[in-house]
C-alpha positions in Angstrom: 76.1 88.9 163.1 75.4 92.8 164.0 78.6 94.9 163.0 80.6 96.2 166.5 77.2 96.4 168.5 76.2 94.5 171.5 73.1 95.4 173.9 73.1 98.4 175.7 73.6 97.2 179.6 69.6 97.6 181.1 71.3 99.8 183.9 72.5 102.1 181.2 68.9 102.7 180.0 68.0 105.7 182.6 64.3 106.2 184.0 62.6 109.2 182.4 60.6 110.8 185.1 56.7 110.2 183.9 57.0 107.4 181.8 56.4 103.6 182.5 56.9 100.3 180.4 55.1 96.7 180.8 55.7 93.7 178.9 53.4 90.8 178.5 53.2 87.8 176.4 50.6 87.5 173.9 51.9 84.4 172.1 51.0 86.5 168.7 53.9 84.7 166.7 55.7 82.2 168.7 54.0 80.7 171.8 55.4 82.1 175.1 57.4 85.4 173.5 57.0 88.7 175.5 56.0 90.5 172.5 53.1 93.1 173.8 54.5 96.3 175.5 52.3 99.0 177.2 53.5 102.6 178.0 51.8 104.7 180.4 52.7 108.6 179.9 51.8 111.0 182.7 49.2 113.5 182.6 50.2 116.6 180.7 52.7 114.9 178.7 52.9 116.0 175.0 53.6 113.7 172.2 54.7 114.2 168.7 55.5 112.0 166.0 56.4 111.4 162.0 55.2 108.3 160.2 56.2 106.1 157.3 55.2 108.1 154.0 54.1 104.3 152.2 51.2 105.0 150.6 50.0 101.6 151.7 50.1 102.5 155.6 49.4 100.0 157.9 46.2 100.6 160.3 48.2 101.5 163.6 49.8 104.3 161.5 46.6 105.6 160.3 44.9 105.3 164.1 47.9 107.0 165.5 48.0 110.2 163.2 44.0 110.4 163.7 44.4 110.0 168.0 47.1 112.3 167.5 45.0 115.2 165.4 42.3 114.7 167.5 44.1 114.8 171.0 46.1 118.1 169.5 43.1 119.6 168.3 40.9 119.6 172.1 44.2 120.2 173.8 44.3 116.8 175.3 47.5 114.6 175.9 48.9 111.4 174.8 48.3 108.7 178.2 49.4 105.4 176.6 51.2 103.8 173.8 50.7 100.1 173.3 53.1 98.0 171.1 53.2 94.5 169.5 55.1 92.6 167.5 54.4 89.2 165.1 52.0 91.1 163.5 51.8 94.3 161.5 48.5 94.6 161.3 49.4 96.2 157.3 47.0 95.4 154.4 44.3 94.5 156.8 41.5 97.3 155.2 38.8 98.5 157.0 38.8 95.6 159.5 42.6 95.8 160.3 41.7 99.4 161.8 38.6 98.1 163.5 40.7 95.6 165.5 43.5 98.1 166.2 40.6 100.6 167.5 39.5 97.4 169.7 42.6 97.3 171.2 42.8 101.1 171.8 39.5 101.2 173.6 40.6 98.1 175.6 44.0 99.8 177.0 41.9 103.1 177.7 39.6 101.4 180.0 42.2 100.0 181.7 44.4 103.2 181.8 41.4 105.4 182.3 41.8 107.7 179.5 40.1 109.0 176.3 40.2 106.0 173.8 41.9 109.0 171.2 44.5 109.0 174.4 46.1 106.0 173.3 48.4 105.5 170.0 48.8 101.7 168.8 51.9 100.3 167.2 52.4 97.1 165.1 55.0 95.3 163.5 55.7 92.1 161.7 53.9 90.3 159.3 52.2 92.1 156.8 48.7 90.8 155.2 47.3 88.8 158.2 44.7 89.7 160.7 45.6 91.4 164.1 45.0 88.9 166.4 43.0 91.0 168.9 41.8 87.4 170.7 45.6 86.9 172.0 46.2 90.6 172.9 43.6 91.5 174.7 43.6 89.0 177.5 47.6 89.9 178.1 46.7 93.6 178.5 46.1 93.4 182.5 49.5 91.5 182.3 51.3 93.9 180.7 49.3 96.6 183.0 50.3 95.0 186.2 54.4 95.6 184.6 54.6 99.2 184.3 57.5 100.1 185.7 60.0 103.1 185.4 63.2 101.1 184.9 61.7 98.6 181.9 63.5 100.5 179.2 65.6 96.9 178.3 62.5 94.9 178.7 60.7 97.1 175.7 63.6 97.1 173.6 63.7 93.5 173.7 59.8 92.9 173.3 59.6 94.8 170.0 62.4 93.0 168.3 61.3 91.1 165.0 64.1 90.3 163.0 67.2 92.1 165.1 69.8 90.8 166.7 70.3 92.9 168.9 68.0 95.3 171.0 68.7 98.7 170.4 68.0 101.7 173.6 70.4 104.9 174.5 70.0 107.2 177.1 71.9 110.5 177.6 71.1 113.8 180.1 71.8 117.6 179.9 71.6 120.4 182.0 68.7 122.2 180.9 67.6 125.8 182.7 69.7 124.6 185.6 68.4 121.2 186.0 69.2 117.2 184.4 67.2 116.1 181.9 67.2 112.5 180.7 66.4 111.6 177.7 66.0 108.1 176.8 64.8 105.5 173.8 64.3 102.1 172.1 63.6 101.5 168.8 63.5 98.1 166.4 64.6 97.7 162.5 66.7 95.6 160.8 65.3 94.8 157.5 63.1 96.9 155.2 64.9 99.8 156.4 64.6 103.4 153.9 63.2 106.7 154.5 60.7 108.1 154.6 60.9 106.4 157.0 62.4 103.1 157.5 60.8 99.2 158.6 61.5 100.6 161.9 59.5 101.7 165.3 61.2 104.1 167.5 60.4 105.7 170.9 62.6 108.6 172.5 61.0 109.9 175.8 62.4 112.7 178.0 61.5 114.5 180.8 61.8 117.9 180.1 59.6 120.4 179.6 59.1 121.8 176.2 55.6 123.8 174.8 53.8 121.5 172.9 53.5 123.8 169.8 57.3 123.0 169.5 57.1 119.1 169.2 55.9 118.7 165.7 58.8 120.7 164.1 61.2 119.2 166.6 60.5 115.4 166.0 60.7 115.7 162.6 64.3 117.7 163.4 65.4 115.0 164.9 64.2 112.1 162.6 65.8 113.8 159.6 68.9 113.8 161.1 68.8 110.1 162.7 66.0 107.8 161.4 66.3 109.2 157.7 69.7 108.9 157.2 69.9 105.0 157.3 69.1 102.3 154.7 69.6 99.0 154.9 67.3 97.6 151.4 65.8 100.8 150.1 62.5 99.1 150.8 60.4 101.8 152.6 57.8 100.2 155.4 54.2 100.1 156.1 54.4 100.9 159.4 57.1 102.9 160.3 56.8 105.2 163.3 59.2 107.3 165.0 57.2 109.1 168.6 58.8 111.7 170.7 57.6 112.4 174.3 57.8 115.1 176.5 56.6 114.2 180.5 57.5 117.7 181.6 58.6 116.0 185.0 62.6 117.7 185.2 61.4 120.6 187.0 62.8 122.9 184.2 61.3 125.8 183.1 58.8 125.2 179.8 61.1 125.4 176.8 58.7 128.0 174.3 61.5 129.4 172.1 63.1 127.2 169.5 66.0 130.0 169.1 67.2 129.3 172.9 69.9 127.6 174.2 67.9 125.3 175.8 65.9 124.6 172.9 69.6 123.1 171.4 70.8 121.6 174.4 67.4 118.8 174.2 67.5 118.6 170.3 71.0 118.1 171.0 70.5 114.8 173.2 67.7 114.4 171.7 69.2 113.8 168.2 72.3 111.8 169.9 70.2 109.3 171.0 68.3 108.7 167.7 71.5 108.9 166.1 72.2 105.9 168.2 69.2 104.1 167.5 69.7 104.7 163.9 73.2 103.3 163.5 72.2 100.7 165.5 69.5 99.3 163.1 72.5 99.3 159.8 75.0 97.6 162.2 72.2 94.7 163.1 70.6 94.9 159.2 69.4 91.8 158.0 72.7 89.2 157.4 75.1 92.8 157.8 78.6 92.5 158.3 79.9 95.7 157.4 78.4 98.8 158.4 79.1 101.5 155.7 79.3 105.4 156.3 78.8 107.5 152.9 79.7 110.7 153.2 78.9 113.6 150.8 80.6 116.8 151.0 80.9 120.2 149.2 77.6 119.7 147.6 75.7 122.9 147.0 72.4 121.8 148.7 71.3 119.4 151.6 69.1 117.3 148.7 72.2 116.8 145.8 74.0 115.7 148.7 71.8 112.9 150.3 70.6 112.5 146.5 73.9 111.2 146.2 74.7 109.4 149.4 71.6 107.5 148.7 72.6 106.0 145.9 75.5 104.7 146.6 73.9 103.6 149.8 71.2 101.5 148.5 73.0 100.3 145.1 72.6 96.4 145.4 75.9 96.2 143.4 77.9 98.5 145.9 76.6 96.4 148.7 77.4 92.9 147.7 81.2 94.5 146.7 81.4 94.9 150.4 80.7 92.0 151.4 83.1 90.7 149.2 85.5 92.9 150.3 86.2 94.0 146.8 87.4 97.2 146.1 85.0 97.2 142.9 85.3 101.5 142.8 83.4 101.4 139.0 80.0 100.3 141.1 80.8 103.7 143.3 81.3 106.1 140.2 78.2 104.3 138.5 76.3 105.3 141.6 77.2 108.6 141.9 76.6 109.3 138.1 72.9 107.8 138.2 71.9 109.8 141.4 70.1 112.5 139.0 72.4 115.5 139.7 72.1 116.4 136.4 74.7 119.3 136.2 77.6 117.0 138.2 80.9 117.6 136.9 82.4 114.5 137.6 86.1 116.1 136.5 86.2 117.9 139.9 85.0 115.7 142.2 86.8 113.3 144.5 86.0 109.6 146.1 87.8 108.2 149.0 87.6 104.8 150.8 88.4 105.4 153.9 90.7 107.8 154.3 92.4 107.0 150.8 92.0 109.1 147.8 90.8 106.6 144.9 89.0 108.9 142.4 89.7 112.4 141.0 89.3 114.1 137.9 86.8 111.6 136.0 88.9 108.3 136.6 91.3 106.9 139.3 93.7 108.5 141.3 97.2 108.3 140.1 98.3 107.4 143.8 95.6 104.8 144.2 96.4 100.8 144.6 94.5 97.8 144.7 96.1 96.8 147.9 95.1 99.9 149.2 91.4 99.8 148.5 91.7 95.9 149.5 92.9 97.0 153.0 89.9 99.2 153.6 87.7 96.8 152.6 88.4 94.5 154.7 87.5 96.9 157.8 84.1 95.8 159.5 83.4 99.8 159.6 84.2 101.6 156.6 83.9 105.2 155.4 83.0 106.5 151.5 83.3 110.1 151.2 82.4 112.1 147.9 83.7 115.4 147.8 81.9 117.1 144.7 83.9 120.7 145.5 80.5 122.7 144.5 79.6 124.2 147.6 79.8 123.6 151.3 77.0 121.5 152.2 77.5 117.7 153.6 74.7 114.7 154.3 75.7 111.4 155.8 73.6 108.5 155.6 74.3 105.1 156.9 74.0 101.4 155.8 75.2 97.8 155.3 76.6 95.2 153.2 74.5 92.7 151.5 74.9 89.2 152.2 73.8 85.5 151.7 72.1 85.6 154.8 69.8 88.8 153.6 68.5 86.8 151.5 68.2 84.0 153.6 66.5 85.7 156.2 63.9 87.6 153.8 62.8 83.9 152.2 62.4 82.6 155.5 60.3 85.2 157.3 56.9 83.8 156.5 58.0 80.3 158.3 
């Protein structure tokens, strides 16, 4: 079960002037499911977005980056982003992108836009055909949908393996007026950067140049969506897409040194941070949700370098879901990372907020009971300090249990 996370309440998932959700059923994987999601952006809105770095890309992820280019380069907007699930659409060669152009041209006509106006987004099973003969003829459904307050409805429609469906909204005062900011995303297995098995959708109505979106998106997704793991298996089709409707009235954010420019990556970057979490606390069979936390490392990279490895060890996993204080799988972690010149005299570990490590071996005030007590939190902290500097990373992740594996060998069925 997902670790100290329930649905967010649909009322708590706030409108963002511009943007509009439908949800259809296609039927792609199980007969009946409202798995097909259509959002309609308002004219003028800008779009930005950072992609799975798989060198086996699945054919929305290639379409979206070209619709993308190509929109940016006439100075054109982003009108629609359709979404399904059962089906990733990965694998699928030249035909796989024929059939996700088909269904681009097919939501253009119907939106009245630019078929380049319209980004596509898959996810599910990877090596089978898009079915294009299912989602077209629910289009019109999902058309007649749109509606401002569908946020829950989305979040729910382009769930595969969660739990639990995963949105956030928070709002700012922004050049004198309230900017929402609002998003959704799925992930639960085959969750590493760059980027995770994971789509995600922040939108917000504020009004930012568009020149500013590239560098800002990928602000925010290093600091949300690439700081989770769940498998260390990196997807085909990951996707992360920020919006911008420009409808809060505020005046156009141009400078990224301004105080305004903080306050949206700000709330911006809360509600990823959300999303993110989110997807380790309802990983596949989780039922601890880990927080490994490295600190007084000399650069950003040693420090996630680190974090990583501990985060993704299989060994350091299943100890937590044993609830076994099994520290050597820690130390082992951190020694392997590949910081070649660690001196692991003057570093300490804690679990939780007890010292366990120092000075190459255990602490002399460590127990077993105490380590035993940690680990039997749902939510527990690892924190390396390696006293060579003062720069941190967090990354978050799960345990490893039966039902992973479970899960994983049943997917296909």
């Amino acid at each position: 079960m997902p670790v100290n996370l329930t649905a967010p309440d649909p009322a708590s998932l706030l409108p963002v002037a511009g943007v509009r959700l439908g949800i259809a059923s296609a039927g792609i994987k199980t007969p009946g499911r409202r798995d097909l999601t259509l959002i309609e952006l308002a004219p003028g809105s800008h779009v930005a977005g950072v992609f799975t770095q798989n060198r086996f890309c699945a054919a929305p992820v290639m379409l979206c980056k070209q619709h993308l280019g190509q929109m940016n380069q006439r100075g054109d907007t982003i009108r629609a982003l359709v979404i399904n699930t059962g089906n990733a659409n990965a694998g699928t060669g030249e035909e796989g992108l024929r059939r996700a152009q088909q269904t681009c041209e097919a939501v253009a006509q119907r939106m009245g836009c630019a078929t380049e106006g319209v980004l596509p987004f898959s996810t599910g099973v990877i090596l089978e055909p898009l079915p294009i003969d299912k989602i077209l003829p629910a289009l019109p459904a999902a058309q007649a949908d749109l509606a401002s307050d569908h946020w829950s409805d989305a979040a729910h429609a382009i769930m595969t393996t969660d739990i639990v469906a995963k949105g956030a909204s928070r709002q700012a005062q922004v050049g004198g007026k309230t900017i929402t900011v609002t998003g959704i995303a799925k992930g639960s297995g085959m969750i590493h950067p760059n980027m995770a098995t994971m789509l995600g959708f922040v939108a917000t109505d504020a009004a930012i140049a568009a020149p500013l979106m590239p560098q800002l998106v990928k602000d925010v997704a290093d600091v949300s969506f690439n700081c989770v793991t769940v498998d260390g298996d990196t997807s085909t089709n990951d996707s992360f897409i920020l919006i911008a409707s420009g409808q809060a009235g505020n005046a156009e954010i141009a400078d990224a040194a301004s105080a305004d420019y903080a306050t949206l990556k700000s709330a911006l970057s809360e509600v990823a941070i959300e999303l993110a979490q989110a997807m380790a606390r309802d990983g596949e069979g989780a039922t601890k949700f880990i927080t490994v936390a490295v600190d007084g490392g000399r650069d950003h990279a040693e420090c996630k370098q680190i974090a990583y490895a501990i985060a993704r060890s299989p060994l350091v996993k299943t100890a937590f879901f044993a609830s076994d204080p099994n520290l050597g799988r820690i130390l082992a972690a951190i020694g392997y990372a590949g910081v070649s010149d660690l001196d692991v005299t003057t570093l300490q570990v804690y679990l939780g907020e007890v010292l366990v490590a120092e000075k190459g071996g255990r602490a002399a005030s460590y127990t077993e009971a105490q380590g035993a007590a940690v680990m039997k939190e749902a939510d527990i902290t690892v924190r390396v300090v390696l006293n060579r500097g003062d720069v941190s990373a967090t990354v978050w992740t799960c345990d490893f249990s039966y039902d992973y594996v479970k899960i994983n060998a049943e997917y296909r069925t």
